[in-house]
C-alpha positions in Angstrom: 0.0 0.0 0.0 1.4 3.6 -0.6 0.4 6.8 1.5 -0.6 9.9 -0.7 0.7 13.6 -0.3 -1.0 16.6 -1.7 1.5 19.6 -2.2 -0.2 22.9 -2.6 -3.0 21.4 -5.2 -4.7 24.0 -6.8 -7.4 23.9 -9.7 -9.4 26.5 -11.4 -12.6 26.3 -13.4 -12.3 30.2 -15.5 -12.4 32.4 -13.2 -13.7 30.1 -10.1 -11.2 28.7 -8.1 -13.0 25.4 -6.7 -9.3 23.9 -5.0 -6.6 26.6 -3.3 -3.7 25.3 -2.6 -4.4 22.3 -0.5 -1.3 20.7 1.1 -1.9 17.2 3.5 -0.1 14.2 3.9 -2.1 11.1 4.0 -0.4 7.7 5.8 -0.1 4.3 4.3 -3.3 2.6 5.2 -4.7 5.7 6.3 -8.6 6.3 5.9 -9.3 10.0 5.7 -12.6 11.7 4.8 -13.0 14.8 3.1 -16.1 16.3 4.0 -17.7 19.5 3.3 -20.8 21.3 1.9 -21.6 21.2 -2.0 -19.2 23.5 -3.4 -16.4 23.2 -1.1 -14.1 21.4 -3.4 -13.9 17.9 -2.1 -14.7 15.9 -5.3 -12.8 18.1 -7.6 -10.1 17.0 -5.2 -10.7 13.4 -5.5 -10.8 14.0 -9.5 -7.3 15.3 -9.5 -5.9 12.3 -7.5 -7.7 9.4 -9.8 -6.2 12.0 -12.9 -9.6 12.5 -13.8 -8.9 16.1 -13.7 -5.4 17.8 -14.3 -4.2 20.2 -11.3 -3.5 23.4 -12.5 -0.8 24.0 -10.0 1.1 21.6 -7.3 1.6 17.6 -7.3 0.3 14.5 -6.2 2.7 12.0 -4.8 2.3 8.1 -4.3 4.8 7.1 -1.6 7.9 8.9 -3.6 6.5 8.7 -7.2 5.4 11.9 -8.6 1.6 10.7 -10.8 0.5 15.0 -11.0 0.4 13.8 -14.7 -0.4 10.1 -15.0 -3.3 8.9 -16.5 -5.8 7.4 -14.5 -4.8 3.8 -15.7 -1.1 4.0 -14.6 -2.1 5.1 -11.1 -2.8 1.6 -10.0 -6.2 3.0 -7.7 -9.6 1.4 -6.9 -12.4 3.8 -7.3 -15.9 3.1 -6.0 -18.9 5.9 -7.1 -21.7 7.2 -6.1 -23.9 5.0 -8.9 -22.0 1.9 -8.1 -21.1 1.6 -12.4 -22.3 -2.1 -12.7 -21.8 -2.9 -16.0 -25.7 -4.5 -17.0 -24.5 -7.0 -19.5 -22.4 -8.7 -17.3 -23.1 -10.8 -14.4 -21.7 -10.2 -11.0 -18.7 -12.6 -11.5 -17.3 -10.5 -14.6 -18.1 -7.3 -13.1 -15.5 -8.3 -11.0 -13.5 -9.4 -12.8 -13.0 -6.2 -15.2 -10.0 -5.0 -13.8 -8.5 -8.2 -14.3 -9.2 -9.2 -17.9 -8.7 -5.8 -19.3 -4.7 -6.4 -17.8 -5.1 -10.4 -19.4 -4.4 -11.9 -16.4 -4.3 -16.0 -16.8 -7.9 -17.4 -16.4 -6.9 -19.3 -13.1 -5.5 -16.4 -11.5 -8.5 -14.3 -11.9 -10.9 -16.7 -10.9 -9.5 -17.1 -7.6 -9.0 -13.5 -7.1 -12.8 -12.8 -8.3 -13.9 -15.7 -5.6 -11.6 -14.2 -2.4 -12.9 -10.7 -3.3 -16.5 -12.1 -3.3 -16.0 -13.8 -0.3 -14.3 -10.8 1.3 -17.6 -8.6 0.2 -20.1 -11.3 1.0 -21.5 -12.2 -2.2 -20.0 -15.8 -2.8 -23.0 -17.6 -4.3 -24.2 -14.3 -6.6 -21.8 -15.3 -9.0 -24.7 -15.7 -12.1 -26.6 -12.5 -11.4 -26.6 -9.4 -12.7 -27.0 -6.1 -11.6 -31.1 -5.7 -12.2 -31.4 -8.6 -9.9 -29.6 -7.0 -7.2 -30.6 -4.9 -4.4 -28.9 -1.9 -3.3 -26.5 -2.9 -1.0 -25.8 -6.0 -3.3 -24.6 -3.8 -5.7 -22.9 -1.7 -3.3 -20.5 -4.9 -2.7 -20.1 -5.5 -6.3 -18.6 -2.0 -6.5 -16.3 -2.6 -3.5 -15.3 -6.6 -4.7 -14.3 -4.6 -8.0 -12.6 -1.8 -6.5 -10.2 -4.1 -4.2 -10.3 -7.2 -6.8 -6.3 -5.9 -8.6 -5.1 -5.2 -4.7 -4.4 -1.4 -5.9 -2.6 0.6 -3.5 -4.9 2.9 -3.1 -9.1 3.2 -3.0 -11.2 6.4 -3.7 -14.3 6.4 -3.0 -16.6 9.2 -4.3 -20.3 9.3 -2.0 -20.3 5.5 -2.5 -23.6 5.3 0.2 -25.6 8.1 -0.6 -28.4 6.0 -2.3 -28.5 3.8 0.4 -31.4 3.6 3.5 -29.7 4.7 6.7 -29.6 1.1 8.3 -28.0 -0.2 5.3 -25.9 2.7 5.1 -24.6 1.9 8.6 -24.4 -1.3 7.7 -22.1 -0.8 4.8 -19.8 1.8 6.7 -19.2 -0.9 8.9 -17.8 -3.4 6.3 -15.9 -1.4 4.3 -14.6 0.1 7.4 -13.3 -4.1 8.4 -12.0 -4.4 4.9 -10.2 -1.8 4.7 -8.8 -2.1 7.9 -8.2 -6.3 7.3 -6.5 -5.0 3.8 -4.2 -2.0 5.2 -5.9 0.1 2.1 -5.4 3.7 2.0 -8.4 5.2 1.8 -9.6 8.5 0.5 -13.4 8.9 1.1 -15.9 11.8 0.0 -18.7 12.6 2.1 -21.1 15.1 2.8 -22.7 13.0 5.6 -21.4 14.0 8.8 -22.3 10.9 10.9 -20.6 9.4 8.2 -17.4 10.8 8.3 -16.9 10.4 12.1 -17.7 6.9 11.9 -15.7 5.5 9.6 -12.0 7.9 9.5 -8.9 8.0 10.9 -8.5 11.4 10.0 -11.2 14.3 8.5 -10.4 16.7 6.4 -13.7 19.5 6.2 -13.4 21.7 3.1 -14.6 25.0 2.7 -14.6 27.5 -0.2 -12.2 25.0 -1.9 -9.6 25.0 1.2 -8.8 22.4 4.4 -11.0 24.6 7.3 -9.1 21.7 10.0 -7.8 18.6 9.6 -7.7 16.2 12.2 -9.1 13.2 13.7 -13.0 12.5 14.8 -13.2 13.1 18.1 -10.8 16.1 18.0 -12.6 18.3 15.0 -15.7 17.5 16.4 -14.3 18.4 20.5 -12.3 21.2 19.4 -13.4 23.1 16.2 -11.0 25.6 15.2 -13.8 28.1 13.5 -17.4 28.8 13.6 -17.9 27.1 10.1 -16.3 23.8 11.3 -18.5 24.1 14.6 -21.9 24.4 12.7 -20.7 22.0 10.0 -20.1 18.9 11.7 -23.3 18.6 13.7 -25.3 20.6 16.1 -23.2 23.5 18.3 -24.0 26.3 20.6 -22.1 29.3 19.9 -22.5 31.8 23.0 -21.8 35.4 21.8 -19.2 36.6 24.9 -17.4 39.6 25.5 -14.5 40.6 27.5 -14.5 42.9 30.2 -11.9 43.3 33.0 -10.4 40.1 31.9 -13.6 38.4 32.3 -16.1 36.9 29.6 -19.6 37.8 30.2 -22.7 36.4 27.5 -25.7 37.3 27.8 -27.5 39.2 30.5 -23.4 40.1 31.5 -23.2 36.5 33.2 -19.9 35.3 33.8 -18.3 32.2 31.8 -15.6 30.4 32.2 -13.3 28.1 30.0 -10.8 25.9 31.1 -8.2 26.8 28.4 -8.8 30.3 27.4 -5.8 30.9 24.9 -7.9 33.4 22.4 -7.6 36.4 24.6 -10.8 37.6 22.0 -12.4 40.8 22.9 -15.5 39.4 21.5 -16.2 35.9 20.4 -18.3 32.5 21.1 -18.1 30.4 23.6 -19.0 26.5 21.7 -20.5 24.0 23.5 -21.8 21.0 22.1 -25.6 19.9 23.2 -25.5 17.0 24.6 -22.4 18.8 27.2 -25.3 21.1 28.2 -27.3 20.3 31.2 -31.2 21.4 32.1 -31.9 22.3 35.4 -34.5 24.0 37.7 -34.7 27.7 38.1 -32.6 28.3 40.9 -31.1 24.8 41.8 -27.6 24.4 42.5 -25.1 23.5 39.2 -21.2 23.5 38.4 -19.8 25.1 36.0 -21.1 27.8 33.6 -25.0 28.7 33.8 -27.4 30.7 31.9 -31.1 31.0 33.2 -33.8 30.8 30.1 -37.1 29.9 29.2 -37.8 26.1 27.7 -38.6 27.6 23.7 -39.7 24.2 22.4 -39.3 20.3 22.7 -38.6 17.5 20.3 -38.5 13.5 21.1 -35.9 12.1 18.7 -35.9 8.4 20.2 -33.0 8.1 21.7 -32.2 11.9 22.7 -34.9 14.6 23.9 -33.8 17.8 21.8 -34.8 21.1 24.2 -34.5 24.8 22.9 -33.6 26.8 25.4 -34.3 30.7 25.0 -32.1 32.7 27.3 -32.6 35.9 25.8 -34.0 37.6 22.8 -31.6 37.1 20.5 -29.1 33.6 21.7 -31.3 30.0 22.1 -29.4 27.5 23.1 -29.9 23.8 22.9 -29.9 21.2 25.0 -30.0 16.9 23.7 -30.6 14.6 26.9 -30.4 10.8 26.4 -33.6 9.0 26.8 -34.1 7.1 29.7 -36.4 5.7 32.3 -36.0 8.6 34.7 -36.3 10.8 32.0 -39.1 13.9 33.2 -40.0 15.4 30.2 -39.7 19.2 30.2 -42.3 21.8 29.0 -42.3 24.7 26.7 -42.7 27.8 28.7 -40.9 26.3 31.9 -38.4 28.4 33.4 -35.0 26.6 33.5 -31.4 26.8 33.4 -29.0 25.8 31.5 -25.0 24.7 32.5 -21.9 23.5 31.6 -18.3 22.7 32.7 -15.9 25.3 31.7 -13.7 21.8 30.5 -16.6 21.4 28.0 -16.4 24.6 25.9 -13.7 27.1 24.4 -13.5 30.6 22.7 -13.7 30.6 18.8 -13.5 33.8 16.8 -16.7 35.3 16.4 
């Protein structure tokens, strides 16, 4: 398997610039995500390292080999889209095999890498079929069985789940997620599904306006968003608006708030908090941390979280997810409340 590097990738479209300059290293049996909004430059991105599309400006490195300006079929890559690509004339077992016969491999040696890639994807006994006779996710793991069939050193994977229903969806993360992992593959994945992207990465790279807003693994972009963009972007945020007086950061009503690593020094920002670290309380009754009194705005059961809006003045809502359970009391709209947090919880992003 080989890792990929990106130096200072850049691609224009007349006088849009959809890529700027990207630079990221990507490690040998790495799977990274690039996720971001329509627009933000992730697919074009992809394009340039199948050779689909020609970068404009920087290089693409395999490992130590330069490929900026190889054709796609010298690049030795998988690539799994969005509409799967099953060829309707052939049956399952020749889809497969493609990538094979088109390099006239012998006949035995393709027939037992068609049956371990099968295997691999689940499929062994769909051999005869073709696609029509397939469901979704069947054809899903025809795409993938192709895709990892000639062992490339490298997969892309362009929205391959979109058309998917979300169990299956979940499903299929799952398994390519084990394959990839059983196979070492380096792994370059475009998303625009957020649950997506933190389920299945090592590393996610989100994309705006054609550039890397914060690289970084799961837990840490989601935990620690560097912006206001990457905050609202990868699922639900409260963004506090704060100001410093006298060294101290008052929101609203001039309430005092405090973060356990305050390195911004911001006049004026937002104090983030995610909402399942915010915590509903009784008017008046003892908390730690950070608090804000309100009034309950509305409330939503979502199964396995209750979703409370929180106004706590005219202008800043916050919101609140509690996990369902059998103590659970069900709050009101039009109860007065408050909310908290631990200063651990939260930090200061540019407003």
């Amino acid at each position: 398997m080989s890792s990929v590097t990106l130096e200072k990738l850049t691609k224009s479209y007349g006088s849009e610039t959809v890529v700027r300059s990207i630079s990221m290293d990507i490690a040998q049996g790495e799977f990274l995500s690039l996720l971001g909004p329509s627009g933000s430059g992730k697919t074009t991105t992809l394009s340039m390292i199948a050779g689909f599309v020609t970068a404009d400006s920087g290089r693409i490195l395999f490992g130590a080999k330069d490929v900026t300006r190889l054709p796609p079929r010298d690049r030795k890559l998988g690539m799994v889209f969005q509409n799967y690509a099953i060829f309707p004339h052939l049956d399952v077992f020749n889809n497969v095999a493609f990538p094979l016969t088109v390099r006239r491999l012998p006949k035995d040696e393709v027939e037992k890498r068609v049956r371990q890639a099968m295997e691999m994807v689940r499929l062994t006994g769909f051999e005869t079929r073709y696609g029509k006779q397939l469901s979704g996710g069947q054809q899903q793991r025809v795409a993938l069985a192709r895709a990892i069939v000639a062992q490339p050193e490298i997969i892309l994977m362009d929205e391959p789940l979109g058309a998917l229903d979300k169990n299956l969806r979940y499903q299929m993360q799952m398994e390519i997620k084990e394959i990839s992992s059983r196979l070492g593959m380096t792994v370059i994945y475009v998303t625009h599904d957020q649950e997506e992207a933190l389920t299945m990465s090592d590393r996610i790279a989100i994309m705006e306006n054609g550039r890397i807003a914060q690289l970084g693994a799961p837990r840490d972009v989601y935990e620690h968003p560097e912006s206001v963009f990457v905050a609202r972007f990868l699922g639900e945020a409260n963004l506090v608006p704060v100001k410093r007086l006298d060294g101290i950061l008052r929101g609203p009503g001039g309430n005092a708030l405090r973060v356990e690593k305050d390195r911004s020094q911001l006049a004026t920002g937002k104090i983030f908090v995610r909402p399942e670290k915010i915590r509903l309380s009784s008017a008046g009754e003892p908390v730690d941390g950070n608090f804000l009194p309100g009034k309950i705005r509305s409330v939503a059961f979502l199964g396995n979280v209750v979703r409370t809006e929180i106004a706590v003045d005219d202008e800043v809502d916050i919101v609140c997810d509690t996990a369902n359970s059998d103590r659970l009391v069900m709050p009101k709209a039009g109860d007065l409340v408050q909310v908290s947090w631990l200063p651990s919880a939260c930090h200061v992003l540019e407003g």
